[in-house]
N, C-alpha and C positions, 0 to 999 in steps of 0.2 A: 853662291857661297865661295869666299876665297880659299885656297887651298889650306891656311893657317887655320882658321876658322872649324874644316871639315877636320883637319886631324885633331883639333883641342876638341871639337866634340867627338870623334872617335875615342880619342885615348878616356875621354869622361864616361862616354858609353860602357868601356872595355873594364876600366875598371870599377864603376858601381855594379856589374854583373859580378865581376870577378868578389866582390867584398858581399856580394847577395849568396852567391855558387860556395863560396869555402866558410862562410859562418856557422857553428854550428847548431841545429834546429834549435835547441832550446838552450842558450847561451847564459841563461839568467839559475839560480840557482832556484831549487822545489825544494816543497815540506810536501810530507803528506801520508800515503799509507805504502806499505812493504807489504810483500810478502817472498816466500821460501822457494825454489826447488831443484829436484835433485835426479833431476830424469838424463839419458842417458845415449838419446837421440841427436840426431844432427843440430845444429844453429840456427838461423836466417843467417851467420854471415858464413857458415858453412864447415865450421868445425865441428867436434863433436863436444857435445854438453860434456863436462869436470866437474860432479856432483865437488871436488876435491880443491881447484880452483877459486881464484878469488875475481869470478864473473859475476855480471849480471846483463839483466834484458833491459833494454827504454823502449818507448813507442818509435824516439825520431831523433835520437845523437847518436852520430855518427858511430858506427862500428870502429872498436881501439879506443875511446874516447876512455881518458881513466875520471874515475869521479868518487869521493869522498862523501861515504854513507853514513851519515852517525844517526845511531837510536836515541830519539828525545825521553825515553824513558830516563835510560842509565847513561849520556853522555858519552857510550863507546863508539869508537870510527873505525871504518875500514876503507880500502882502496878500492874497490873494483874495476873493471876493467869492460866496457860494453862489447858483448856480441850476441845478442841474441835481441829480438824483437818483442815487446810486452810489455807488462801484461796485458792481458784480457779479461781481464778480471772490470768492470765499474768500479770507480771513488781507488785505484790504486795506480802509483807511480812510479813503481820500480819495483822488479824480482830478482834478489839475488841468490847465488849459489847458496846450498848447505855449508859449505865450508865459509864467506862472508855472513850467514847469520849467526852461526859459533860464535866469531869472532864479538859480535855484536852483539850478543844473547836475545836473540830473537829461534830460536830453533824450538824451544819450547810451545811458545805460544803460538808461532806458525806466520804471526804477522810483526808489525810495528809501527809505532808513528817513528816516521826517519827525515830527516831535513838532508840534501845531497849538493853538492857544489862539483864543479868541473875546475879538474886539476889542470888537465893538456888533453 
C-alpha cells in the first residue's frame, strides 16, 4: 500500500469513528410515554437532582443534551436539559423534573403522552 493510499484510508478510518464516537445516541426525535420526579439524590451525571429545575433523565443522550418536550395532550413545550439516566420504568421514554411537568401540565396525572426532539 503506497503511502497516499494508507493516509486516505487513515484519515477515512479516523473520521467515520470520530462521526460514530460524537453522534448522539438517539439523534432522531421520540413520542411516547413520560413520566415525573422530584427526588433529591445525586444524578448518573453527578449532580444533585432540582425537583425545581428544568431537567430530565433518557436512557442514552448524552448528559447537557437540551431537548424539547411537548405534551400531545394539550400541545405545551418545555426545554429540558438531560442529566440523569431513565427511566426504568417499561413502555416509557423520558422523566422529567416536577418543575418541566408544571410547565407541561403533566404533574397532575403523574404521566403523559409527549413527543421530544433535540435542540443541541
Amino acid at each position: 500500500m503506497n503511502m497516499f493510499r494508507r493516509s486516505a484510508f487513515a484519515a477515512a478510518t479516523i473520521a467515520a469513528f470520530t462521526m460514530i464516537s460524537t453522534a448522539p445516541a438517539s439523534a432522531a426525535p421520540g413520542c411516547g410515554h413520560a413520566s415525573w420526579y422530584a427526588l433529591t439524590s445525586k444524578t448518573a451525571s453527578g449532580e444533585r437532582m432540582n425537583p425545581a429545575k428544568l431537567t430530565a433523565a433518557h436512557r442514552s443522550l448524552p448528559f447537557g443534551t437540551k431537548v424539547k418536550v411537548t405534551n400531545k395532550r394539550n400541545g405545551k413545550s418545555v426545554v429540558v436539559r438531560i442529566n440523569d439516566r431513565g427511566p426504568f420504568i417499561k413502555g416509557r421514554i423520558i422523566d422529567v423534573s416536577k418543575a418541566a411537568a408544571q410547565n407541561i401540565g403533566m404533574v397532575r396525572s403523574g404521566t403523559a403522552q409527549v413527543c421530544y426532539q433535540i435542540i443541541s
